[in-house]
C-alpha positions as a printed NumPy array, in Angstrom:
array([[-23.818,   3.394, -50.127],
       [-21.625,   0.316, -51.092],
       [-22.411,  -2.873, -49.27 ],
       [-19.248,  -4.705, -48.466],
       [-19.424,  -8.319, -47.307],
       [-16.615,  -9.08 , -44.513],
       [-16.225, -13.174, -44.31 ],
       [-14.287, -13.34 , -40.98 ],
       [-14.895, -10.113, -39.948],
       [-15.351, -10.749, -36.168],
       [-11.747, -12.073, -36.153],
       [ -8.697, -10.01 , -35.37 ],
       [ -7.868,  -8.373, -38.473],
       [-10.738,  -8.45 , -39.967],
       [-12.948,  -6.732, -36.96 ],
       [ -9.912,  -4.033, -37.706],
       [-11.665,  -3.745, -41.127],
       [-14.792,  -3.465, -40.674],
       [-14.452,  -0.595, -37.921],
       [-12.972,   1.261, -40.355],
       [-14.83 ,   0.077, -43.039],
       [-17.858,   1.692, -41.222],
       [-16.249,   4.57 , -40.082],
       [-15.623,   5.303, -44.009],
       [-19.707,   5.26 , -44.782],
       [-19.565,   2.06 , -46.079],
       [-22.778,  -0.915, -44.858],
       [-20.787,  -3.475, -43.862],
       [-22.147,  -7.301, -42.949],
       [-19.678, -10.082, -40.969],
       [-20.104, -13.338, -41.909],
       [-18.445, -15.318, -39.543],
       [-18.634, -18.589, -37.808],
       [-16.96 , -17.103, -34.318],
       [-15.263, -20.441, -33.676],
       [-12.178, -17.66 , -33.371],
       [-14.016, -14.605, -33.688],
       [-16.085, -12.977, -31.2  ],
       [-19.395, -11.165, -31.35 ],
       [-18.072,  -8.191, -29.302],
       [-15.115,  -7.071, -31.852],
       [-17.879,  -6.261, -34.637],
       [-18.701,  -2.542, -33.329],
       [-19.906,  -1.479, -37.083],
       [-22.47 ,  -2.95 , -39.056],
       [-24.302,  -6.038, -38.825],
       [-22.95 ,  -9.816, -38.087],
       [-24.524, -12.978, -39.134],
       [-23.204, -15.975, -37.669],
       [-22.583, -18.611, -40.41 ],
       [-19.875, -20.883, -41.905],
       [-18.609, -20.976, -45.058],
       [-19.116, -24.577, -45.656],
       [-22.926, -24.066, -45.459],
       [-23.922, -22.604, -48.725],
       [-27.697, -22.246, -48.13 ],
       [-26.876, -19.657, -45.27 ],
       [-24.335, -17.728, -47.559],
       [-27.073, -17.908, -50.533],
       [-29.227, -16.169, -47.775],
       [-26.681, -13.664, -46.794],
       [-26.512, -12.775, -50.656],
       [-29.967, -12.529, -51.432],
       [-30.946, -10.446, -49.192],
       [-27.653,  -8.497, -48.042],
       [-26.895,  -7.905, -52.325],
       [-22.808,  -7.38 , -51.533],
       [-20.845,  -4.899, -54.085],
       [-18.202,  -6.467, -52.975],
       [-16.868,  -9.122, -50.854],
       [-13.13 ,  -9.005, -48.316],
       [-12.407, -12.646, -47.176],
       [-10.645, -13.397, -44.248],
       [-11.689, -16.672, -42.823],
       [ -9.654, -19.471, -42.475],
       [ -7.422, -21.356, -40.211],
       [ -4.1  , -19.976, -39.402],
       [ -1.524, -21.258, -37.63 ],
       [  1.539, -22.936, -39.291],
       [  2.683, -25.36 , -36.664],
       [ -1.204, -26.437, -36.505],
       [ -0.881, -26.82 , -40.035],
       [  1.416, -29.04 , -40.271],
       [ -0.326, -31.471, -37.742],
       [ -3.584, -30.939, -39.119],
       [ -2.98 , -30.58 , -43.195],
       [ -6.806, -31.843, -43.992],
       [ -8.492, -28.987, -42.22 ],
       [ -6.521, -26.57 , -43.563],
       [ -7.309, -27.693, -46.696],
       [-11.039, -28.008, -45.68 ],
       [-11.195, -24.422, -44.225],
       [ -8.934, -22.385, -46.155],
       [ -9.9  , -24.085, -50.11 ],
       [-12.836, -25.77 , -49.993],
       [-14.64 , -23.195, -47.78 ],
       [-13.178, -20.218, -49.993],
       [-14.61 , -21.763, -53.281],
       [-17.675, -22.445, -51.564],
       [-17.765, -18.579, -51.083],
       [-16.437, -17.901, -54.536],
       [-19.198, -20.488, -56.578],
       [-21.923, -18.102, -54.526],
       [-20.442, -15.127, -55.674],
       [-20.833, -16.161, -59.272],
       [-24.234, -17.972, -58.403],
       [-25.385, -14.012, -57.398],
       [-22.938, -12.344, -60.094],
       [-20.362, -10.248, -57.588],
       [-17.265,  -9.876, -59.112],
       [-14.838,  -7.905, -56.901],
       [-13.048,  -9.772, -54.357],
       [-10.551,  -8.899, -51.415],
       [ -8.636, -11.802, -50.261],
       [ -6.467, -12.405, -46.927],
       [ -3.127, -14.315, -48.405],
       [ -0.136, -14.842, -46.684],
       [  3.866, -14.146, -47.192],
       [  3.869, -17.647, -46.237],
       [  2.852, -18.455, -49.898],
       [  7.46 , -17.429, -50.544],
       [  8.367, -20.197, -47.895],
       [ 11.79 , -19.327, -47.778],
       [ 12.379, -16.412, -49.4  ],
       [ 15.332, -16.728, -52.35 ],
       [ 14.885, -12.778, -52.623],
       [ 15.079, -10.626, -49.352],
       [ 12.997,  -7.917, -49.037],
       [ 10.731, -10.161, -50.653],
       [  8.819,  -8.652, -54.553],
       [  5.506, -10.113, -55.513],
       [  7.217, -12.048, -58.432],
       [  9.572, -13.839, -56.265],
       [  9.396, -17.968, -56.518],
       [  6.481, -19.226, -55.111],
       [  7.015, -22.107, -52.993],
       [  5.114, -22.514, -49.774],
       [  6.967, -25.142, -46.86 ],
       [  3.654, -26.14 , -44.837],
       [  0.239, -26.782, -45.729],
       [ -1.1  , -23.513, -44.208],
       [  1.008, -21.461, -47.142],
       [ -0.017, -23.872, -49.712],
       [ -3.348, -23.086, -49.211],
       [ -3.168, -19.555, -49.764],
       [ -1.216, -20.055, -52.524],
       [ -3.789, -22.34 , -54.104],
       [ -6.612, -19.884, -53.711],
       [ -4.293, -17.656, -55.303],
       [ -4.253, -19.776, -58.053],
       [ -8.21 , -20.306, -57.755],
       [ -9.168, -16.266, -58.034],
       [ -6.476, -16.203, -61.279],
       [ -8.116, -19.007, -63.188],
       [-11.705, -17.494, -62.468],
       [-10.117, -14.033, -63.704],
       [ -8.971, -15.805, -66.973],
       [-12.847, -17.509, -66.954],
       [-14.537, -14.254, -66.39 ],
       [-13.494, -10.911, -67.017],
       [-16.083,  -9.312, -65.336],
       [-14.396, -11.164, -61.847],
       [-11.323,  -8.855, -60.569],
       [ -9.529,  -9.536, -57.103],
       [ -6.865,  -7.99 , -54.891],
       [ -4.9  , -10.998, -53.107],
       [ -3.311,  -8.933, -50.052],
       [ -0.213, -11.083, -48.874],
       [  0.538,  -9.731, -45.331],
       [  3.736, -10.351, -43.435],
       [  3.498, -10.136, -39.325],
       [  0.827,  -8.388, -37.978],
       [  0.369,  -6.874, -34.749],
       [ -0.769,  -4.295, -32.666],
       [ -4.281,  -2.713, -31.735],
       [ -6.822,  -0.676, -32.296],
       [ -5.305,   2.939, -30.741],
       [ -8.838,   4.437, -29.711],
       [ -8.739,   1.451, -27.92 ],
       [-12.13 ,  -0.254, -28.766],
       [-11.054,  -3.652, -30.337],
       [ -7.808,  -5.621, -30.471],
       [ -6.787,  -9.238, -30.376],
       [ -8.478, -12.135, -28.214],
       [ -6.729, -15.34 , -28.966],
       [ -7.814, -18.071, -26.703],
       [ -4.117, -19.794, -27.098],
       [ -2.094, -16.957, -28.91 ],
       [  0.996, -18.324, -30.773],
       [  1.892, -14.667, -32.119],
       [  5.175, -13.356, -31.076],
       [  3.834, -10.125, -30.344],
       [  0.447, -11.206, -28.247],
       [  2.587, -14.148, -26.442],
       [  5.515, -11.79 , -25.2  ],
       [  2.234,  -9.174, -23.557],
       [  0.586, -12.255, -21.901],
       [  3.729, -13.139, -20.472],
       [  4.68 ,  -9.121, -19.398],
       [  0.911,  -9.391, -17.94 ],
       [  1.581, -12.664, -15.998],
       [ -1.128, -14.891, -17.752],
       [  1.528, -17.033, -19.444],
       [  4.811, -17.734, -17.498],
       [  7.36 , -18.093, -20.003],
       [  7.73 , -17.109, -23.858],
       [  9.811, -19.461, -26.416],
       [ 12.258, -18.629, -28.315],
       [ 12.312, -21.417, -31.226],
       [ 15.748, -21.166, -32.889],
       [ 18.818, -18.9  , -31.731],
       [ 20.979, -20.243, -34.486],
       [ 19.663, -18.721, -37.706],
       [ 21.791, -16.893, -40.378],
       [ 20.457, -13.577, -38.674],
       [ 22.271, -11.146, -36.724],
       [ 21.322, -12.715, -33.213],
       [ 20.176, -15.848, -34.408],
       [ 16.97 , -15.479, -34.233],
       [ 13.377, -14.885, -37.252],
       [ 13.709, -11.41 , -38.716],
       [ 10.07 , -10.522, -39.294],
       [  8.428,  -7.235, -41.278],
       [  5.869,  -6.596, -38.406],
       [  2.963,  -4.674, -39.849],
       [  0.301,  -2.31 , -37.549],
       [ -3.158,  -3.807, -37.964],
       [ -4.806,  -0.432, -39.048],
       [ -2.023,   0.182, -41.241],
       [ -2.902,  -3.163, -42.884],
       [ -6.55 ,  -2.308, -42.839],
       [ -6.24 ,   0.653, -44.076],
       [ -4.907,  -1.227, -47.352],
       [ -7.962,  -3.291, -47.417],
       [ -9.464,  -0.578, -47.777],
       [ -7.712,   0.866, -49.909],
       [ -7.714,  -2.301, -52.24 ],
       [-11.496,  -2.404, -51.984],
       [-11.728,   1.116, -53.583],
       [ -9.258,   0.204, -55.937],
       [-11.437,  -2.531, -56.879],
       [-14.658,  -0.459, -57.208],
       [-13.201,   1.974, -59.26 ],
       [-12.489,  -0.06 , -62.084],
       [ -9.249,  -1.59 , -60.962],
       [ -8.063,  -5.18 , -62.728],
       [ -6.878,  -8.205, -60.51 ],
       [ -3.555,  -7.866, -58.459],
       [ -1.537,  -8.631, -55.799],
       [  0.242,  -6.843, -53.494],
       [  2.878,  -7.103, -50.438],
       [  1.771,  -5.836, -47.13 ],
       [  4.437,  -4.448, -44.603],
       [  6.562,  -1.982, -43.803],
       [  9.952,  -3.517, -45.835],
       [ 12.546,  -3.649, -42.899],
       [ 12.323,  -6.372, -40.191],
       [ 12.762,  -7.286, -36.781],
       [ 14.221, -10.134, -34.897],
       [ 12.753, -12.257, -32.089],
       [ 15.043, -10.984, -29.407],
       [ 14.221,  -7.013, -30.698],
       [ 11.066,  -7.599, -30.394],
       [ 11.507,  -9.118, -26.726],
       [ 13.429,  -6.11 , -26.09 ],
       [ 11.036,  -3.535, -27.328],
       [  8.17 ,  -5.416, -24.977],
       [ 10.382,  -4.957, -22.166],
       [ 10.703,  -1.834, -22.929],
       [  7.261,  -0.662, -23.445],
       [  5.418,  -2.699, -20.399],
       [  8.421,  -2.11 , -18.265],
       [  8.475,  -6.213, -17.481],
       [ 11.237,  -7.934, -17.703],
       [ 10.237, -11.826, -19.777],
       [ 10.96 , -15.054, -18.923],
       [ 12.215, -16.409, -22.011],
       [ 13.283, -19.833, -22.737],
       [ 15.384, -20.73 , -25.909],
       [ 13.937, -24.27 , -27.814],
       [ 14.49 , -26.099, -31.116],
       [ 13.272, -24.451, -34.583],
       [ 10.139, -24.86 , -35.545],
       [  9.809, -26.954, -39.218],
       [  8.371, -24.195, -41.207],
       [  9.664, -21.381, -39.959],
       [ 11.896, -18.869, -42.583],
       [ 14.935, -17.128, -41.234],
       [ 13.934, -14.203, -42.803],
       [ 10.582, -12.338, -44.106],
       [ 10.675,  -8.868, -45.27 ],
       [  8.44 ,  -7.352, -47.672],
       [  9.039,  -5.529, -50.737],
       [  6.428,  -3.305, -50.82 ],
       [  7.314,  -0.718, -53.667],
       [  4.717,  -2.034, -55.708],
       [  1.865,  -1.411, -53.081],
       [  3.612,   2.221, -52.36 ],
       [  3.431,   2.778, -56.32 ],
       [  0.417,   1.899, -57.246],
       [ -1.923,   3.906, -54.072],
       [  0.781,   5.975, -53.146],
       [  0.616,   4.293, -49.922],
       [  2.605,   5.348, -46.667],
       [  2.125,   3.7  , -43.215],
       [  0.917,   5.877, -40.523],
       [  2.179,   3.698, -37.83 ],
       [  5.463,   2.609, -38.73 ],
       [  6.898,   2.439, -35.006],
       [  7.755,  -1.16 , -33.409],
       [  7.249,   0.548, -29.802],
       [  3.827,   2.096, -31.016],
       [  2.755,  -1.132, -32.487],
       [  3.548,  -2.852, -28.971],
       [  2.066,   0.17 , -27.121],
       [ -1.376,  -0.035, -28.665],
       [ -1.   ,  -3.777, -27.932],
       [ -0.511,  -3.768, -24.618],
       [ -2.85 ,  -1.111, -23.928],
       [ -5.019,  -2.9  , -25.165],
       [ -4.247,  -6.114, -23.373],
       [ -4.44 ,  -4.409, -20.289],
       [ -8.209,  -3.42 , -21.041],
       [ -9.417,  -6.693, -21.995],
       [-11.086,  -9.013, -19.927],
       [-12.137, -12.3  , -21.637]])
């Protein structure tokens, strides 16, 4: 049995990961720091609470846990946040990560699964968006992922035994359909989870930021991506990895998009609520436009989604918000 460590993994996506992970017969550890994760969303394997930036703790996790492989997912992640707080970004998303990655050589495991970003394009030249596109990140949260991109290639180059699969992911959303995790944002800034608190009646209003983009309506086109779709890939990559495979990267989504106000729409439709919505400013940082090209993903594992629905996405979502109770 292949141990897999999951940094992160009591976080949204990555407690999506390690369910299945488990599920799949792998033995599965979380290291995580719960500052946004939460003990309850790791329902397979064990969790050790830890941060990154403590590198006796991870040394312990290694010695005695003896990973195949590691998936990384911590990190800080909101853009606007970002912005006003560059320095821990750069503190939690680089030095953290290389932290991880000098242990990983300290203890000689060489297969790595990281959690990058679309945000690493900025503003897209090509739309749908291919993995060689130009690479230029508009707010520190992109830049970081972009520089531990940069990082995991230079440690390929150093080391051939070392091969990676960066995972760039465009909008994700949704739940877990059985029902037994989902998202738990204490202050969610995701389209997706805002528009449910608001159909719920825990937040009163939901922003729209921008109505005058070169879009259709005006509004962010976004490739929104089912979270067990997109672990499913992790999983997927992982394999890949194990199996022989040399370093990649690879697009994450479905490769059409959404706006804002069809997204609104499709909530309403689904919860049967109408929103409050209020229209504001753009955001700095925020793309008109993000879809993924994802032929090279659908190539190379013969991928296909299995939930490919915006009103399933939001279903699963909001059943799911209606279950939890923080």
């Amino acid at each position: 049995m292949k141990r897999i460590l999951v940094t992160g993994g009591a976080g949204y996506i990555g407690s999506h990961v390690v369910k299945m992970l488990g599920e799949r017969g792998y033995n599965v550890l979380t290291y995580d720091n719960l500052s946004t994760g939460n003990p309850w969303a790791v329902v397979r394997g064990k969790l050790f609470v830890g941060d990154l930036a403590n590198k006796n703790k991870l040394r312990k996790v290694f010695r005695d846990f003896k990973p195949d492989a590691v998936i990384h997912f911590s990190g800080a992640i909101v853009v606007p946040e970002s912005i006003s707080f560059p320095l821990k970004y750069y503190r939690n998303n680089v030095v953290n990560t290389i932290n991880l990655l000098e242990i990983m050589e300290e203890f000689r495991v060489n297969k790595f699964v990281f959690s990058s970003s679309a945000s690493v394009y900025g503003i897209p030249e090509i739309v749908p968006t291919p993995e060689c596109a130009p690479l230029n990140p508009i707010s520190p949260y992109g830049r970081t992922k972009l520089i531990v991109e940069k990082v995991l290639a230079d440690i390929s180059l150093s080391n051939s035994d070392f091969k990676y699969v960066a995972l760039r992911y465009f909008n994700v959303a949704g739940a877990d359909p059985e029902g037994e995790i989902g998202f738990a944002y204490p202050e969610p800034t995701h389209l997706v989870v805002r528009s449910l608190k608001v159909a719920k009646g825990e937040v009163n209003s939901l922003v729209i930021y921008g109505t005058d983009y070169p879009t259709p309506d005006g509004t962010c086109i976004r490739d929104y991506v089912h979270v067990m779709d997109l672990a499913e890939v992790h999983v997927i990559a992982l394999e890949y990895l194990l199996d022989g495979g040399n370093s990649n990267i690879f697009n994450v989504g479905y490769g059409k998009g959404y706006s804002v106000k069809e997204v609104i729409s499709s909530v309403e439709r689904v919860t049967g609520k109408r929103l409050n919505v209020v229209e504001a400013q753009k955001r700095e940082g925020d793309p008109p436009i993000l879809i993924a090209d994802i032929s090279k993903l659908v190539k190379t594992f013969n991928w296909s989604p299995k939930y490919d629905d915006l009103d399933f996405i939001i279903k699963t979502g909001w059943e799911w918000e209606l279950k939890f109770r923080r």
